[in-house]
C-alpha positions, 0 to 999 in steps of 0.5 A: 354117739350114734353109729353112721350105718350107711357109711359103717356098710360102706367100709364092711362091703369094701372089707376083703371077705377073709377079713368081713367077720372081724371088722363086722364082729368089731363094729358090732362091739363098738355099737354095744359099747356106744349104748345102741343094742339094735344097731348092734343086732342089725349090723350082726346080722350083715352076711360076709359076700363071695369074692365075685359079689366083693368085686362087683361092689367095689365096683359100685362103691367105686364107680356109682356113675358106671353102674347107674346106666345099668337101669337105663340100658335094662329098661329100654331092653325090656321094652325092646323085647316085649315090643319084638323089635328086632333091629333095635333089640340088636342094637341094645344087645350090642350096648349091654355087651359092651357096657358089660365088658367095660365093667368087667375091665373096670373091677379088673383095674380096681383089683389091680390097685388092690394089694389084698384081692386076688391075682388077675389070673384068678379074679372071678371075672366070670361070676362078675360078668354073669352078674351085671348080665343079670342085673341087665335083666332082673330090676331086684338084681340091678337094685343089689349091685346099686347098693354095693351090698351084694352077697353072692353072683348072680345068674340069669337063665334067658334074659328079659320078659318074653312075650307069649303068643295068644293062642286060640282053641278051635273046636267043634264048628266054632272058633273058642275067640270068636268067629267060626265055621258054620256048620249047615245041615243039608246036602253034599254041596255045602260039606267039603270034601273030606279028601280035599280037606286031608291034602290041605291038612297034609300042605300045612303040616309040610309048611309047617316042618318045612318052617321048624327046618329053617328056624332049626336051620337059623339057630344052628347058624346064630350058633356057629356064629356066637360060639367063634364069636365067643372063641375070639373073645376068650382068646381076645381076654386071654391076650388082655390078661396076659397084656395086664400081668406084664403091665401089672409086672412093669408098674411095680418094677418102676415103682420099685425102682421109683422107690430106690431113686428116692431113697438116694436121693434123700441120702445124697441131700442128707450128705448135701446138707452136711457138706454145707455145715462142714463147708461153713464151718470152714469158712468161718474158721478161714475168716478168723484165721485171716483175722488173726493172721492180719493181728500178727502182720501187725504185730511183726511190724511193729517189732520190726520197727522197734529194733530198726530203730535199736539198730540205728542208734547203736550205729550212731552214738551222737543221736544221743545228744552231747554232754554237758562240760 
């Protein structure tokens, strides 16, 4: 019998990695018992995920439709980028950071159903989260997570394709693009004046450190801006997480409590059904008593009747009849 190994990779990728190698090495003696040595190399050679990369594939596997606007969103952000619109480039980065904070939330309520993942205190959100940012921003990356067979987090340094400025070399007289300054021979006239051209050189330096100032001047600003947006978000997950642990706490309290209710209610229904076999076991008993009961009433009558009638000849002897002469 042939070995589904699409849904065998489903089952393995689903697998906690302390348990991968076991159920991989089981599925691979499987294969050779089932007469299929290359399924079985093929399968042997399935490499056990991180954690991180574990819960970014329950997360594909899990939720398929959630991951897939990873391509759209990644697309139409490198089209953004390499257009350099800004306005909408914005736009986007606020559609990816919220998608990826649902997925985030997504793999820590799968991991909450799971009684063999990790604690949530413990969970590699960060490693989950660097990753879906990268599948954002690398097409192979993206094409892995889909698959629900990643093996490792993934990081990505910068995001997307950067468009280059073209550059032109200026040279000599002539520009090396095309177009140039023409160079002609003759009188002071047709020369600029090299001190007019060493004010114009030191004006354009100055623009020039005065536009590197400001654009320093920017970041730093768009810095101090992320890094209390980034304050506010840790101290935001942190609140979230401890909100997870005391709901996570209450769900198994109540299912706890859930599971003591039922087992007495199953006790007062097994008491229930034997009242109900002793109560008509009584009432057949009465009914049969009540059946005798009428017999003797019966009986006692009759007697009764017999000795009246014994009594009231004794006490007259001519209800006998006379005797002959």
């Amino acid at each position: 019998m042939a070995v589904d190994e699409s849904e065998l990779a489903r089952q393995l990728y689903r697998t906690p990695p302390d348990r991968f190698v076991a159920a991989r090495d089981a599925a691979v003696a499987e294969a050779r018992q089932a007469g299929d040595p290359a399924t079985a190399r093929r399968i042997a050679g399935w490499k056990r995920p991180t954690v991180a990369a574990w819960l970014v594939n329950l997360l594909a596997l899990d939720r398929p439709e959630l991951v897939a606007d990873l391509g759209p969103l990644a697309e139409a952000l490198r089209t953004a980028q390499r257009d350099l619109k800004g306005p909408r480039l914005r736009e986007l980065s606020a559609q990816r950071r919220e998608l990826v904070a649902a997925l985030v939330t997504e793999v820590r309520r799968i991991a909450a159903g799971l009684p063999e993942a990790p604690p949530a205190a413990r969970l590699p959100l960060a490693e989950v989260e660097a990753t879906l940012h990268a599948a954002l921003a690398d097409a192979t990356v993206a094409e892995q997570v889909r698959t629900g067979r990643l093996l490792k987090a993934v990081h990505h340094s910068g995001f997307g394709e950067v468009p280059r400025p073209q550059l032109r070399l200026v040279t000599g007289g002539k520009a090396a693009a095309g177009g140039g300054v023409e160079r002609a021979g003759g009188g002071a006239a047709d020369v600029v004046p090299q001190r007019e051209a060493d004010r114009g050189g030191a004006r354009r330096a100055r623009d020039a450190q005065a536009a590197a100032r400001a654009a320093r001047a920017e970041r730093a600003k768009r810095r101090r801006a992320l890094d209390r947006e980034l304050t506010a978000a840790r101290a935001a997950q942190r609140q979230a997480e401890r909100d997870l642990d005391g709901t996570t706490t209450a769900e198994r309290d109540s299912v706890a409590a859930l599971d003591r209710i039922e087992g007495e209610l199953a006790e007062l229904e097994r008491r229930r059904a034997v009242a109900e076999q002793e109560l008509s076991r009584a009432k057949l008993a009465r009914r049969a008593a009540e059946r005798t009961l009428t017999v003797a009433r019966r009986r006692t009558g009759e007697v009764q009747g017999a000795i009246e009638a014994v009594d009231a000849e004794e006490a007259d002897p001519t209800a006998g009849g006379e005797e002959a002469d």
